[in-house]
C-alpha positions as CSV (number, residue, x, y, z in Angstrom):
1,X,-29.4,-5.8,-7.4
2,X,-27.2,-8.6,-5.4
3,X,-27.8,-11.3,-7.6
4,X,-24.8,-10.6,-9.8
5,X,-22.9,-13.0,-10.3
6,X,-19.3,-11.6,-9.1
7,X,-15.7,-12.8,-9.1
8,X,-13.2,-11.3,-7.0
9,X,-9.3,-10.8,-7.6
10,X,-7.0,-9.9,-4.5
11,X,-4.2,-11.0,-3.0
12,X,-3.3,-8.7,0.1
13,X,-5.0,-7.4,3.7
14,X,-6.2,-4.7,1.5
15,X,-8.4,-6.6,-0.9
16,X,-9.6,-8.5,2.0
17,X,-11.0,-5.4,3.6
18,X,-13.1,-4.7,0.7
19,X,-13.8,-8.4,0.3
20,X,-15.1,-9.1,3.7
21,X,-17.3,-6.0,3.3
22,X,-19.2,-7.4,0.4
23,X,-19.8,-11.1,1.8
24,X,-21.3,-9.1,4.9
25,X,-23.6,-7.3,2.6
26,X,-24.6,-10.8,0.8
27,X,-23.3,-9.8,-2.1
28,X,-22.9,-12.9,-4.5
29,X,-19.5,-13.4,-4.4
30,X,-18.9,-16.9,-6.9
31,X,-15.4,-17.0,-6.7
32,X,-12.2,-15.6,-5.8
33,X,-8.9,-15.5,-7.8
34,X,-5.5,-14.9,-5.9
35,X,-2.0,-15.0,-6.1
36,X,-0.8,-18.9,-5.5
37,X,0.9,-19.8,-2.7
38,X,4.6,-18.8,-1.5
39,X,7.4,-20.3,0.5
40,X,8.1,-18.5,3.5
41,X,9.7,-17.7,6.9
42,X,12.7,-20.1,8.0
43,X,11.1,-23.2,8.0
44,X,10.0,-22.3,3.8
45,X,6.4,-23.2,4.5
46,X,4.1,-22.4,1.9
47,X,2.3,-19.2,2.9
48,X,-1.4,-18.3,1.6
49,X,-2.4,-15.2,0.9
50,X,-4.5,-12.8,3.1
51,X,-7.0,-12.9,0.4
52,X,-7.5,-16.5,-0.1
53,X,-7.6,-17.0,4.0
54,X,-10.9,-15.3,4.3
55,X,-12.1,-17.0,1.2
56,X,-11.9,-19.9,3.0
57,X,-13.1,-19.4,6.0
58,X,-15.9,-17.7,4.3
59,X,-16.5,-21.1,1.9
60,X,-15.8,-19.3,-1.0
61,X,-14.3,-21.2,-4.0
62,X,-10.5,-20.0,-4.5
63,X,-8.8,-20.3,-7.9
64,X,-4.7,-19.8,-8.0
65,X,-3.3,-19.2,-11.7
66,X,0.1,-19.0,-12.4
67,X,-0.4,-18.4,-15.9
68,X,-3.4,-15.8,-16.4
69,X,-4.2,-16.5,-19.9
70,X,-4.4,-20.6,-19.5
71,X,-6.5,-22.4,-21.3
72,X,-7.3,-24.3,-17.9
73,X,-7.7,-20.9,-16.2
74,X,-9.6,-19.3,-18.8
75,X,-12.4,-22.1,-18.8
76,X,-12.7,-22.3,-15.1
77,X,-13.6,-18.7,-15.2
78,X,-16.1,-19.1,-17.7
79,X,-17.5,-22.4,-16.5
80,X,-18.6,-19.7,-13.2
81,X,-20.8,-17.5,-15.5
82,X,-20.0,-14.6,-13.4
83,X,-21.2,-11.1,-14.6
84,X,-19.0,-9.4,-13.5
85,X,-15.1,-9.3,-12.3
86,X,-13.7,-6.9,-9.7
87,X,-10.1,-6.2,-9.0
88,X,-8.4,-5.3,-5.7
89,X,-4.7,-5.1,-5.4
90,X,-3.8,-7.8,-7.5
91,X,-1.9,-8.9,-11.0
92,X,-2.9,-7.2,-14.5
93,X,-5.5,-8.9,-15.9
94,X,-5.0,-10.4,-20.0
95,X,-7.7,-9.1,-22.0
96,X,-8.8,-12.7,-22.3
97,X,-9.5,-12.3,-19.0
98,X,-11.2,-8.8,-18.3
99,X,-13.1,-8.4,-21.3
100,X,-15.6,-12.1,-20.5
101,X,-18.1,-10.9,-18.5
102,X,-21.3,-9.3,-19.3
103,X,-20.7,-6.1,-17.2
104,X,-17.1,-5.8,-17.4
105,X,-14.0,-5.8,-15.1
106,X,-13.7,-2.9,-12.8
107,X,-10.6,-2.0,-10.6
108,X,-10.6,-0.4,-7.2
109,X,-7.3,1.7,-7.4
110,X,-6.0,3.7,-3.5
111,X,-5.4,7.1,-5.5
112,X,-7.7,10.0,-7.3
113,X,-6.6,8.7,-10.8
114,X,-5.1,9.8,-12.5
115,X,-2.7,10.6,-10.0
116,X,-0.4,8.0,-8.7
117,X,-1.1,5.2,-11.0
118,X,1.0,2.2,-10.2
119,X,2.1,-0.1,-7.5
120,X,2.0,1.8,-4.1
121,X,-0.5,4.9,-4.6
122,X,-0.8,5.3,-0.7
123,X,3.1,5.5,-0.1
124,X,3.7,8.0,-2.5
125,X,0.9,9.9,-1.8
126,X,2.2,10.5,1.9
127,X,6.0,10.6,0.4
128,X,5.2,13.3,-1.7
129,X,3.7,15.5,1.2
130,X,0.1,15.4,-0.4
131,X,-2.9,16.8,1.7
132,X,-5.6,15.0,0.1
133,X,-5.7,11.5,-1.7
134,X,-8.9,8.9,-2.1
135,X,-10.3,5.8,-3.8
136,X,-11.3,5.0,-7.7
137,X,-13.1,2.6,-9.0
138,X,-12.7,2.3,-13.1
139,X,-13.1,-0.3,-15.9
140,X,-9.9,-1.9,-16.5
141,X,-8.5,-1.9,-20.3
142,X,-5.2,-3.0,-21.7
143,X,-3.0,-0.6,-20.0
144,X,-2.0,-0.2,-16.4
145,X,-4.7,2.2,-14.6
146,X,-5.9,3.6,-17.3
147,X,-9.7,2.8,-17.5
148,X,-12.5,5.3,-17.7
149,X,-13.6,6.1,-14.1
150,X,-16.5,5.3,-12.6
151,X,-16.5,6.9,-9.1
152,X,-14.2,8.5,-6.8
153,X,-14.4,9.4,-3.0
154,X,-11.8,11.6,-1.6
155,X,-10.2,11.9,1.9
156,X,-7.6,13.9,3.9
157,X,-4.2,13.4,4.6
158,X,-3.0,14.9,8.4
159,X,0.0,16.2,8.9
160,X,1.4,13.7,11.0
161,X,-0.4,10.3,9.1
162,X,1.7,7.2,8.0
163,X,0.8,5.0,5.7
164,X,0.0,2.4,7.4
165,X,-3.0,4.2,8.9
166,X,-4.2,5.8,5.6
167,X,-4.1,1.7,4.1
168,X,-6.7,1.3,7.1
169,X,-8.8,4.4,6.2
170,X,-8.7,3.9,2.2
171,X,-9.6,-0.1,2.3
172,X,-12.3,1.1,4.3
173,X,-13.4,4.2,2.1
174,X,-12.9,1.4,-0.9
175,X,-15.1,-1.1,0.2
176,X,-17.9,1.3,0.1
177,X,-16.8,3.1,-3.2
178,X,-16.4,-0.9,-4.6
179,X,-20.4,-1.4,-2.8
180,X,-21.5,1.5,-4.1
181,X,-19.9,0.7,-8.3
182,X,-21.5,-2.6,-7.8
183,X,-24.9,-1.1,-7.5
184,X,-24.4,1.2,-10.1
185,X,-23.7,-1.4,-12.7
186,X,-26.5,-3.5,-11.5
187,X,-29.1,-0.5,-12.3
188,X,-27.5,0.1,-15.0
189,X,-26.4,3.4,-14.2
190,X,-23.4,3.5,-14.5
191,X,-21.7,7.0,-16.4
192,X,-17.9,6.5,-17.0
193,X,-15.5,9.9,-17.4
194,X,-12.4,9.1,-19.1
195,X,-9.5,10.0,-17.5
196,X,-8.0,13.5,-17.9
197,X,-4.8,13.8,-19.8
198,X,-2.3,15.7,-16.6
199,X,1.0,15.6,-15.9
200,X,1.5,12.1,-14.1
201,X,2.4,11.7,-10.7
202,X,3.5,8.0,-10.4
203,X,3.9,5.4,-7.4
204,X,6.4,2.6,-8.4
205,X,7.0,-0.4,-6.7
206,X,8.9,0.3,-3.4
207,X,12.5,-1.8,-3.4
208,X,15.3,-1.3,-0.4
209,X,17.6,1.5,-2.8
210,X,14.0,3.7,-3.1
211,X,13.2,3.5,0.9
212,X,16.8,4.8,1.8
213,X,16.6,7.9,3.9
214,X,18.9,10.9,2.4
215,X,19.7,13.2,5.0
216,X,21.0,15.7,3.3
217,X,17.8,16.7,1.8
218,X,15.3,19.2,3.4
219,X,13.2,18.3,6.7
220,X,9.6,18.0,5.6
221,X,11.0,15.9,2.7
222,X,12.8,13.5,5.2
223,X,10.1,13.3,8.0
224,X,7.5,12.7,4.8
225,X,9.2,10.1,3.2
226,X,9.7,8.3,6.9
227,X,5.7,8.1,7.6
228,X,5.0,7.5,4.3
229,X,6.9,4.1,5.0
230,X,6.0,3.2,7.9
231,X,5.2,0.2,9.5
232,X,5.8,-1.2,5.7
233,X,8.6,-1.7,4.2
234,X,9.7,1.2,6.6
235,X,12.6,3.6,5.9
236,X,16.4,2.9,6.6
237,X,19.4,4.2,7.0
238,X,22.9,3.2,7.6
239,X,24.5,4.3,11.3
240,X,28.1,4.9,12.1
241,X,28.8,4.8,15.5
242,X,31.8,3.1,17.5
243,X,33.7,2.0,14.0
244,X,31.2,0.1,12.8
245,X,27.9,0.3,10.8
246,X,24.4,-0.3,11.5
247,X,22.0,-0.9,9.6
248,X,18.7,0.8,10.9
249,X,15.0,1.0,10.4
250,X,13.3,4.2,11.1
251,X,9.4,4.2,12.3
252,X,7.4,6.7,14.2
253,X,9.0,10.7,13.5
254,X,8.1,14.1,14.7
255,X,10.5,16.9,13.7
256,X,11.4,20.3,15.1
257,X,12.4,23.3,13.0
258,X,15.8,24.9,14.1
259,X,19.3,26.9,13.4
260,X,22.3,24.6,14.2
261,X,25.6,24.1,12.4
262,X,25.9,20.4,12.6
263,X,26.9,18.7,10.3
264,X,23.9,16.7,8.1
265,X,23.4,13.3,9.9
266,X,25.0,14.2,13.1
267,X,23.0,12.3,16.1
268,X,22.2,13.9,19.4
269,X,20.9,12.0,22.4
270,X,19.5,12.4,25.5
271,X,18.6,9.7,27.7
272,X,15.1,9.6,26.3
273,X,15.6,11.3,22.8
274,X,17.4,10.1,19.5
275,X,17.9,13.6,17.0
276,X,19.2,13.8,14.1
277,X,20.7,17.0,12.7
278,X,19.2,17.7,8.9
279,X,19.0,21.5,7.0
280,X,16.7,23.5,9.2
281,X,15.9,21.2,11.9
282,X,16.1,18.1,13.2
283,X,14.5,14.8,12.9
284,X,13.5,13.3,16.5
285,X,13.5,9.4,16.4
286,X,10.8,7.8,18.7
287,X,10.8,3.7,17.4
288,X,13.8,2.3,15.8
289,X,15.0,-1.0,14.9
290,X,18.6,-2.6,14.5
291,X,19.1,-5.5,11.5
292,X,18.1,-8.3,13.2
293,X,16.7,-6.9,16.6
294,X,13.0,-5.8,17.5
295,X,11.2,-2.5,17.1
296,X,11.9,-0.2,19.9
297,X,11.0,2.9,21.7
298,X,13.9,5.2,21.7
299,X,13.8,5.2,25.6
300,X,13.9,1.8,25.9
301,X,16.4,1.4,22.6
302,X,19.0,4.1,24.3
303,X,18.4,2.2,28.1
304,X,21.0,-0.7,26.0
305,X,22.6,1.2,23.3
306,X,25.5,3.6,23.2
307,X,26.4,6.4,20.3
308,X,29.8,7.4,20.0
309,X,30.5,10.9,20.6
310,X,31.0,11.1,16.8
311,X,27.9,9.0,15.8
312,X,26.1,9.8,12.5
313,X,23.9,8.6,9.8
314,X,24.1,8.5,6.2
């Protein structure tokens, strides 16, 4: 049932989650294929990806294409006789590609497709104020998460969850569901459902304009959209305080339903509480983070900063 001969495409922590699962359970991974390598950080040194860092501390042969459908590319695939390809987080895949081996190309996808197809299923999930979300694995075709499914495991979302601990509970609920479509295919057992024809819920990529906090609009929305951002790319916002403007990243939340008449974005402080004053309620600001300073703890953030008496954001 092991003895598949499997390639594996990912490129971030998430794909190594499910990755490092399957070399644990010896499965026979030939190859991996991730993104190539990226300038970064002041000094513009080329960055590897979290993907191809285990795969070499594992010994596992790593292939970086730029161009997916090369001939070069193409025929170094091939030359590995896998039978099968599985895909985690990473580019779409020409049919030249996905359509080679014997058992297919199947995709692990963070959402219960077809809900939140796209780029950042585990945001939006949160963003939206879902309750439930979970894992799918499906065989890929020529459009983006489309593909008949092949299994699905679903999961809660709490009340008070951010994404970045839902990423840790879904890479882990994935590498099983991935485990688990492995041996399926192996046994030849596998029974595909195509995917129901709903009204889409969608989970584009995430850019600065998308993660900007609105404080005009209602609470739940507001203290949603802030967990469902952070730690990554977290949610911002600009302050006005002391004639000038900050600009701001919002992390941990709670919020606190209540009558006031202040006006949207007003801030209240205490000397151990940041609020801010939204339709209903308020929002209650435990980390923050200035452009260019570290993440704080509003305690120890309002211990060396001062709000005007007129302070707000917007």
């Amino acid at each position: 049932m092991k003895n598949l001969r499997i390639v594996f495409m990912g490129t971030p922590d998430f794909a190594v989650g499910v990755l490092a699962h399957l070399t644990k359970n010896n499965y026979n991974i030939v190859s991996v294929v991730t993104a190539v390598d990226k300038p970064a950080g002041r000094g513009r040194k080329l960055n590897q990806s979290a993907v191809k860092k285990y795969a070499l501390s594992e010994n596992i042969p790593v292939l970086q294409p730029k161009n997916l459908k090369s001939t070069v590319f193409v025929e170094q695939l091939k030359n590995l006789q896998a039978d099968l390809y599985i895909v985690v987080a990473f580019r779409m895949l020409p049919k030249i590609v996905w359509a080679t081996p014997k058992y297919g190309t199947f995709n692990l996808h963070a959402s219960l497709l077809p809900a939140y197809r796209g780029a950042a299923p585990i945001h939006w999930a949160i963003i939206n104020g879902e309750t439930k979300t979970g894992v799918t694995t499906f065989f890929i075709d020529d459009k983006i998460d489309t593909g008949e499914i092949i299994l699905q495991k679903e999961t809660e979302i709490k009340d008070d969850e951010t994404v970045g601990e839902l990423y840790t509970k879904l890479m882990h609920l994935g590498a099983n569901l991935v485990a688990e479509t492995i041996n399926l295919i192996a046994s030849n057992k596998v029974k595909t459902t195509k995917q129901p024809e709903i009204e889409k819920k969608l989970a584009p990529k995430l850019y600065p304009y998308n993660c900007k906090i609105d404080w005009s609009l209602p609470l739940n929305i507001i203290y949603n959209k802030i967990r469902g951002l952070n730690p990554f790319p977290a949610a911002w916002t600009t302050i006005y305080t002391n004639e000038k403007e900050i600009t701001a990243k919002i992390y941990r939340v709670s919020k606190e339903l209540a009558q006031h008449s202040l006006p949207v974005g007003t801030i209240i402080t205490t000397k151990k509480e940041i609020k801010v004053a939204v339709s209903k309620g308020y929002i209650i600001i435990h980390q923050i983070q200035l452009a260019g300073k570290k993440l704080m703890d509003a305690q120890d953030f309002l211990n060396g900063f001062q709000f005007s008496s007129d302070a707000k954001m917007a």
